[in-house]
C-alpha positions in Angstrom: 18.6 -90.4 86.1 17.7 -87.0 87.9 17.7 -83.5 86.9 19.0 -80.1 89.3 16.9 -77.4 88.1 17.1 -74.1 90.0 13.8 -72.1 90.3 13.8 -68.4 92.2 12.7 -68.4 95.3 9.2 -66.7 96.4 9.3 -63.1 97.4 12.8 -62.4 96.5 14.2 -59.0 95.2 15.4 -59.0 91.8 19.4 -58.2 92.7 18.9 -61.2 95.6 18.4 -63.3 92.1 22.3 -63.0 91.5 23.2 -64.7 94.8 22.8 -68.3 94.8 20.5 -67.9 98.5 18.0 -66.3 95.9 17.7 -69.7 94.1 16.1 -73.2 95.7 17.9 -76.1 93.9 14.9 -78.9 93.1 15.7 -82.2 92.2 13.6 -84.3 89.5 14.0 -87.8 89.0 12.5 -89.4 86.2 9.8 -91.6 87.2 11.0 -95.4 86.9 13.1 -94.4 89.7 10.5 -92.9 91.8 8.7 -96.3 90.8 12.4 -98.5 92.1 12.5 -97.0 94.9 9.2 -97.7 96.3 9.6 -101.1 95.7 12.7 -101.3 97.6 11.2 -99.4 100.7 8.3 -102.0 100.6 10.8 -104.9 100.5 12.8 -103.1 103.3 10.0 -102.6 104.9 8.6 -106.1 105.0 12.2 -107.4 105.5 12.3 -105.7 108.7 8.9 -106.2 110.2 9.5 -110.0 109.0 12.6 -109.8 111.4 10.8 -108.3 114.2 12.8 -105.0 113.7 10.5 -102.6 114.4 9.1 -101.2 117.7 6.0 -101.9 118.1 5.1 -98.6 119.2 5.6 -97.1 115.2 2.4 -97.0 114.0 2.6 -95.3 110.8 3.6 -95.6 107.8 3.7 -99.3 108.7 1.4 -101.6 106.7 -0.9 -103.3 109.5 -0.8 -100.7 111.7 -2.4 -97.3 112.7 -3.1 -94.6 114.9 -5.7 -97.0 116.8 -2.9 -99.2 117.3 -0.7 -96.8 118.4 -3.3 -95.3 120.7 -4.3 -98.5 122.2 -0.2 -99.5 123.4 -0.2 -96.1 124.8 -3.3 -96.7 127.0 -2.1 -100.6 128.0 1.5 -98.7 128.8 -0.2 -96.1 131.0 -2.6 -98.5 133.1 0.4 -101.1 133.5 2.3 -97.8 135.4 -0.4 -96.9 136.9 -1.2 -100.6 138.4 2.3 -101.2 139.0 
């Protein structure tokens, strides 16, 4: 499934290297599960926006929306206060 491999970390003395704070863990998971999981986040995804889950004002990294969109609800938000 994954692997823990420990690799030094940058700019460390070499007696820090005998503490565990001289080591950063890293975690590497074999690549059909890299490739699962992003198929479950898009279903997930969709499943929510399907279900009117999310806010409308988060724009990325939502399929079918952007940072136009995100600037264009903040400008209707701000003249509706402004009118109001």
């Amino acid at each position: 499934m994954c692997n823990v491999v420990e690799i030094p970390k940058p700019g460390k003395l070499a007696k820090a290297l005998h503490s565990p704070k001289g080591w950063r863990p890293i975690t590497l998971i074999a690549t059909v599960f890299k490739g699962l999981k992003r198929v479950a986040a898009n279903r997930l995804e969709e499943a929510a926006r399907n279900a009117g889950l999310l806010p409308t004002q988060l724009a990325r990294p939502v399929k079918g929306r952007s940072a136009t969109d995100l600037l264009a609800a903040l400008l209707y938000d701000v003249d509706v206060n402004r009118i109001a």
